[in-house]
C-alpha positions in Angstrom: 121.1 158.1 58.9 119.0 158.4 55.9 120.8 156.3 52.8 121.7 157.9 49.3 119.5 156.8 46.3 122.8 155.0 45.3 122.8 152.8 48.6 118.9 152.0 48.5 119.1 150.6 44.9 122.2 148.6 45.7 120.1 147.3 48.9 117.2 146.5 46.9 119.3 144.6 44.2 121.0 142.6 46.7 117.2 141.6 48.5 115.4 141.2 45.4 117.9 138.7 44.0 117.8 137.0 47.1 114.2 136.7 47.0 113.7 135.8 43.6 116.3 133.4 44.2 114.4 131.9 47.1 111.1 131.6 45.1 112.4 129.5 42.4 114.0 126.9 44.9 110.4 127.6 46.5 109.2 123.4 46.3 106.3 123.1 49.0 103.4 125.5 49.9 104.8 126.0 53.1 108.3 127.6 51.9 106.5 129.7 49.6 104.1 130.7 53.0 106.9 131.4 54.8 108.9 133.8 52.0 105.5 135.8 51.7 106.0 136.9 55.0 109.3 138.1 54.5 108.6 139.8 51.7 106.0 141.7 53.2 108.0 142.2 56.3 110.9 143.7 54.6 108.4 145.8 52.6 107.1 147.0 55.8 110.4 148.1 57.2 111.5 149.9 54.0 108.3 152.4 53.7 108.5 153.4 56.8 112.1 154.0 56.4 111.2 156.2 53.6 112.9 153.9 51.1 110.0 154.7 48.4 111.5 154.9 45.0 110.5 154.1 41.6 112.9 150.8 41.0 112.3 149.6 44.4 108.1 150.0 43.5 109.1 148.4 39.7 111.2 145.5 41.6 108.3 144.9 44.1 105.6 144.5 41.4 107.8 142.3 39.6 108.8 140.2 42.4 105.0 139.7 43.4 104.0 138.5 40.1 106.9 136.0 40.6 105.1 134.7 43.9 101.9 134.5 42.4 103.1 132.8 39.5 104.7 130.5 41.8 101.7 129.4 43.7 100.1 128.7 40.9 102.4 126.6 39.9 102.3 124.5 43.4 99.3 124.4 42.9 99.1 122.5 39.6 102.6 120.3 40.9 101.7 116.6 41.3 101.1 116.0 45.0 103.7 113.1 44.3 105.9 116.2 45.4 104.8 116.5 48.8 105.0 112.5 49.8 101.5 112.3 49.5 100.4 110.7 45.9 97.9 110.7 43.9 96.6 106.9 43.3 94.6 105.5 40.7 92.2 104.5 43.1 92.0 108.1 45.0 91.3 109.3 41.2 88.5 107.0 40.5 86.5 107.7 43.6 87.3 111.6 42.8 85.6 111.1 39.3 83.0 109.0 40.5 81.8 111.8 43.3 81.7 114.6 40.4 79.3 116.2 39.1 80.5 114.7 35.6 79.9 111.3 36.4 76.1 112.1 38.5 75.4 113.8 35.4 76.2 110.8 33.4 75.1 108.0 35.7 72.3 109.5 37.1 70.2 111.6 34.5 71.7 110.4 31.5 71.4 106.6 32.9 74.5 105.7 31.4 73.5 107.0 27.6 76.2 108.3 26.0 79.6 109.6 26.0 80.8 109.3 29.6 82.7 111.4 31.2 86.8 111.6 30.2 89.4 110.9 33.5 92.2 113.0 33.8 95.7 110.5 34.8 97.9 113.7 34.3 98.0 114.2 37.7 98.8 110.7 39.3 102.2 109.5 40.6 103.4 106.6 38.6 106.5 104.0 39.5 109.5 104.9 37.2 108.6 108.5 36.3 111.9 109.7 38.2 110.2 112.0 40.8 111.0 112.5 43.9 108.9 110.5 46.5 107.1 109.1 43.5 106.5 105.1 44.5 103.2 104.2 44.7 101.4 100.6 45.1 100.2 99.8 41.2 97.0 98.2 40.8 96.2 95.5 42.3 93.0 93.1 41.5 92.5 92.2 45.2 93.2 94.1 48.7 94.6 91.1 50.2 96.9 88.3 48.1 95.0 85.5 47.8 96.7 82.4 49.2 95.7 78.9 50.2 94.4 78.8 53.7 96.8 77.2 55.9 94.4 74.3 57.2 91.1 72.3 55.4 89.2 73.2 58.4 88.8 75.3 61.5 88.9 74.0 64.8 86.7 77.1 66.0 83.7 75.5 63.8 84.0 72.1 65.8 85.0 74.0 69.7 82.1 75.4 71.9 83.4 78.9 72.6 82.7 80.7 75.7 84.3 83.6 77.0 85.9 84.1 80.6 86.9 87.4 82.4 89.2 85.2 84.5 92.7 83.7 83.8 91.5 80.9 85.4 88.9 78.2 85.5 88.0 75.4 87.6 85.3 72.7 87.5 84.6 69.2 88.9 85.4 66.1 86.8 83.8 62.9 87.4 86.4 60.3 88.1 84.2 57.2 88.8 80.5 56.8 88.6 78.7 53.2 90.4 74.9 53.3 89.4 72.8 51.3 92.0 69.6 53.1 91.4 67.0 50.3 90.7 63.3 49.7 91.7 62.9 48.9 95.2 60.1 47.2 97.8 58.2 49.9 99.4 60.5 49.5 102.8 63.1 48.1 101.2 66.7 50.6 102.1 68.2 51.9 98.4 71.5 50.7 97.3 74.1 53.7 97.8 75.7 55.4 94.4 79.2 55.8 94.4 80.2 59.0 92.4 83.8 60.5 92.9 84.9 63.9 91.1 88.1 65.7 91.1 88.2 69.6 90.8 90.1 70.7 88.0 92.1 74.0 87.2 92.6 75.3 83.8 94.6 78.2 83.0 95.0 80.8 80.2 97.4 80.0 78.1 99.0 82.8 75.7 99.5 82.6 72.0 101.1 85.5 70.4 103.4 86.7 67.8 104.3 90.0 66.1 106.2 91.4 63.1 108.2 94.7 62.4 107.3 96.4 59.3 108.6 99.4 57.8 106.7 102.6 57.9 107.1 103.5 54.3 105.8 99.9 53.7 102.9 100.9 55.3 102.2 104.2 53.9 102.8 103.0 50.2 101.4 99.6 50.4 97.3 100.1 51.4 97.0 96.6 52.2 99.7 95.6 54.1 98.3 95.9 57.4 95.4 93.7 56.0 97.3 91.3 54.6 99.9 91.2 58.1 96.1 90.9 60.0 95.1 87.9 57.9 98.0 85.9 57.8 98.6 86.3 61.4 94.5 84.4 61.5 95.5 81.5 59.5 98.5 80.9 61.2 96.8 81.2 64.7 94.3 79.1 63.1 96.6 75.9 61.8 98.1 76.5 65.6 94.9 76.6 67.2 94.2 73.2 65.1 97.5 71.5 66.6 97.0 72.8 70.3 93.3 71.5 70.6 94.0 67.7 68.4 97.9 67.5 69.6 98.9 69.3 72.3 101.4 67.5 74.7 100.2 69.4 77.8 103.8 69.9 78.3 105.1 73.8 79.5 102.4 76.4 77.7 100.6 73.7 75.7 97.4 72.3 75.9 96.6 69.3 76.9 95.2 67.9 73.4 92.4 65.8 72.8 94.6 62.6 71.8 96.2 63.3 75.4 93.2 61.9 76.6 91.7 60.0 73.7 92.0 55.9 75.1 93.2 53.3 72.5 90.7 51.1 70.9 90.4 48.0 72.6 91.4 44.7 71.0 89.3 41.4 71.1 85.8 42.8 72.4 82.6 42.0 70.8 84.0 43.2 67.8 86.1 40.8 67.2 85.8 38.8 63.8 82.3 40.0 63.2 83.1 40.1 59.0 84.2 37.3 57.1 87.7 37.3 55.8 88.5 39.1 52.9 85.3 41.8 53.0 86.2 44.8 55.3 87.6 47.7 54.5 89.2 50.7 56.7 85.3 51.9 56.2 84.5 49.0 58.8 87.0 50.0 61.4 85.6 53.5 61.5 82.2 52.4 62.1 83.7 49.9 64.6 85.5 53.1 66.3 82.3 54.6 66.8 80.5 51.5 68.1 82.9 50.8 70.5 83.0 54.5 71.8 79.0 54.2 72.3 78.5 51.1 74.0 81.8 51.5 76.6 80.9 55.4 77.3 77.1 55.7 75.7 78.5 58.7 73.7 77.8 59.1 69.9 80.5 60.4 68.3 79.6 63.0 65.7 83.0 64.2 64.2 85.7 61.9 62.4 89.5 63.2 62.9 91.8 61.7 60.2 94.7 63.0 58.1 94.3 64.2 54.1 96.0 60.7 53.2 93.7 58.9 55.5 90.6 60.9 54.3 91.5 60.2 50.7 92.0 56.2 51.2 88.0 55.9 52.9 86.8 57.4 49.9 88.6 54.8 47.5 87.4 52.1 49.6 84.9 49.5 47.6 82.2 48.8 49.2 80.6 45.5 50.0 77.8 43.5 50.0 76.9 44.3 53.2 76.4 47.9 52.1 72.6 46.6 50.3 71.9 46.7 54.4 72.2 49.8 54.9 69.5 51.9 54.4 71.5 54.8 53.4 74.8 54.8 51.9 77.4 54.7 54.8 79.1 57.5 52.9 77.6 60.3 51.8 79.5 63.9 50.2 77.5 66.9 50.5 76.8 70.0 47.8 79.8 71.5 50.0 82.2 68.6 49.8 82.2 67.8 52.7 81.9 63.9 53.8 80.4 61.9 56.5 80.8 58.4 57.8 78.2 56.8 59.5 76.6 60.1 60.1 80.4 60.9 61.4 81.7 64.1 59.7 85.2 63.7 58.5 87.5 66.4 59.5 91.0 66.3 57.5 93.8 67.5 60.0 97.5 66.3 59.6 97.9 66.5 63.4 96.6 63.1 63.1 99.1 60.4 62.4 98.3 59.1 58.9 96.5 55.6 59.0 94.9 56.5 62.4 91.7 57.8 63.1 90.0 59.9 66.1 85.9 59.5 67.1 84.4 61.7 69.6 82.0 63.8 70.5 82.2 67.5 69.7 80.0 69.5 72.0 79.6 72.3 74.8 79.1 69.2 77.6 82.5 67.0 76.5 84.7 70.2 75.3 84.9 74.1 75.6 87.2 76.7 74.4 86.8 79.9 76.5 88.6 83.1 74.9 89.9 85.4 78.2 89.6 89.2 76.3 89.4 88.3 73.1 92.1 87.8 70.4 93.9 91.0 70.3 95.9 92.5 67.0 98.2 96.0 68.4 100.6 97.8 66.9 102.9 100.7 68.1 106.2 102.3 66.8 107.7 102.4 70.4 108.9 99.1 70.6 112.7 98.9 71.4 114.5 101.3 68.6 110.9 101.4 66.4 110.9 105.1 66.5 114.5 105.7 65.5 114.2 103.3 62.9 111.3 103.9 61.3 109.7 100.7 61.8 105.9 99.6 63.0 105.5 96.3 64.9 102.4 94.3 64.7 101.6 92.3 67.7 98.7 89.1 67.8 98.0 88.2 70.9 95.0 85.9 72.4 94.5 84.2 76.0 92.9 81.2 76.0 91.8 78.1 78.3 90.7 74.8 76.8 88.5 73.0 79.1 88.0 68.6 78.3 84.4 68.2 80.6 84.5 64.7 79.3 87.7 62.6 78.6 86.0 59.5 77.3 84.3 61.5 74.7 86.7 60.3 72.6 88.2 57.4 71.3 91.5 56.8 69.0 92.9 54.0 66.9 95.0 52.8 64.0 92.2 51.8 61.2 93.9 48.7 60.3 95.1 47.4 63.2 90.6 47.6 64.3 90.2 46.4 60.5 92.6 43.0 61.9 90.4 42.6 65.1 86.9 43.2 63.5 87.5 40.4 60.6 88.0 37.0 60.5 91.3 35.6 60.1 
């Protein structure tokens, strides 16, 4: 039944309110999308209904000036609105790709007045918007912070990569040398050599850490920073496993696991007179003693930061006009040797004692089984439903000792007692 003039304006009243009504609460693009298409829809309906009249054309212009007035205004609404803000970083990269700055930069070469940045735009902490929180400059994408160790155990280890979780390999266990020169006809004396075969499995080192998503989204260089941290700490780990490991459960079997005790009342014994050693003495007499019971040369020395410290305020002696160079020596990089012995500061070393050996790819090898591995996921127990993001590090990894008397340990001042005269 067709309606009275009467009943189509009251209709139109009651729609138009209720749209203009909408278009002011109107806060996103896609609410503003979505009441155009009712509006047109209900425009639709009402011509071909044969609802044309002059208010209802007057109401319609009037209420699509108020939608186009509206999307301009989203339009020019701080994106700080829609969760996704406007940084002071996004905004400097935007100026520096415009034509502006080209212009200034480029033909100008920097003579002038350069171009002026608009900040009208960008979401600021404290301004009382909704969805406003931003991260505020910041000089560096990661926070600087000591490392966790003086040194990295990766820069002394061989590395090698296995696709196994499992290695094995044949250690000498006793070695009799009878070669010699012989008569023509004269039989050869028979070498003794026994070996052992060795297994060595992965072991897995791993931790993660639950962050929350709007961590993430507001703070850039979280992840970054979560991905660093995790490496120093699976460094000063790495450090303790390899030096220190018990061998106990998951652990390696560290190198003082194997490392024999120096051996009192050898050769060594009161070779300086009383009164002129120093700890710098028992060092070099931990090295000799490592070369003429096992011919190996050590080339790194293991101490603790104490330890390290109490060498260098050693005095020297007179017997240091024999040397030809000076038996310590600091390099450009601060880093010290000993009797050609470069000293490695590690506190998994008991202070006072001191570890020689031989770091190389025929007495020690680490071997990483996939790689070291950094994951994340939100589907980890109630991630999802809580809005949460857990970082996992993971790495499998087999340490392999070829040689165990590759090194050698000992307290410096018990070898300082032995080597000097009482």
């Amino acid at each position: 039944m067709k309606k009275t003039p009467e009943e189509i304006a009251a209709d139109l009243n009651q729609r138009m309110d209720g749209f203009k009504e909408l278009i002011e609460k109107s806060a996103t693009k896609e609410a503003l999308v979505v009441l155009e298409g009712q509006i047109k829809e209900y425009q639709t309906k009402s011509e071909k209904a044969g609802e044309d009249t002059e208010e209802y054309q007057l109401k319609m212009d009037d209420l699509t000036k108020l939608v186009t007035a509206q999307a301009a205004k989203i339009k020019k609404i701080t994106p700080a609105g829609f969760n996704v803000p406007v940084t002071l970083a996004s905004q400097i990269e935007e100026q520096l790709k415009g034509e502006a700055f080209q212009d200034y930069a480029v033909k100008r070469k920097g003579k002038g007045d350069g171009p002026t940045m608009q900040l009208k735009d960008i979401s600021w902490i404290g301004t009382g918007q909704v969805g406003e929180v931003v991260q505020n400059y910041m000089p560096f994408q990661v926070p600087i912070y000591p490392d966790m160790e003086m040194f990295n155990i990766y820069l002394l280890v061989a590395l090698g990569t296995s696709s196994e979780g499992s290695i094995d390999y044949p250690k000498e266990k006793a070695y009799v040398n009878e070669m010699n020169n012989l008569l023509e006809t004269t039989p050869s004396t028979k070498t003794e050599i026994t070996f052992e075969m060795v297994t060595e499995n992965a072991k897995r080192t791993g931790t993660h850490a639950n962050v929350s998503r709007r961590a993430l989204r507001n703070t850039p260089w979280l992840a970054q920073y979560l991905a660093g941290r995790f490496m120093e700490w699976f460094i000063a780990h790495m450090n303790t496993q390899i030096i220190a490991g018990d061998g106990i459960a998951e652990n390696f079997d560290g190198i003082l696991s194997y490392a024999p005790d120096y051996a009192l009342a050898t050769a060594l014994q009161n070779i300086i007179p009383a009164g002129e050693s120093s700890l710098l003495d028992a060092v070099i007499a931990l090295k000799s003693q490592l070369k003429s019971t096992t011919n190996i040369v050590a080339n790194v020395l293991l101490v603790s930061s104490i330890t390290a410290t109490q060498l260098l305020l050693q005095k020297s002696t007179t017997r240091e006009w024999l040397q030809q160079e000076p038996v310590v020596q600091v390099t450009e990089n601060g880093m010290t040797k000993i009797n050609g012995m470069l000293v490695v500061e590690s506190n998994d070393v008991t202070v006072g004692a001191g570890v020689v050996g031989y770091f190389g790819p025929t007495s020690i090898q680490l071997f990483n089984n996939g790689g070291i591995d950094l994951s994340s996921t939100e589907y980890h127990d109630k991630n999802f439903t809580s809005n949460l993001v857990t970082f996992r590090f993971e790495a499998d990894q087999i340490l392999c000792v070829y040689k165990e008397t590759a090194f050698l340990q000992g307290v410096l001042a018990t070898v300082q007692g032995d080597i000097t005269a009482a």
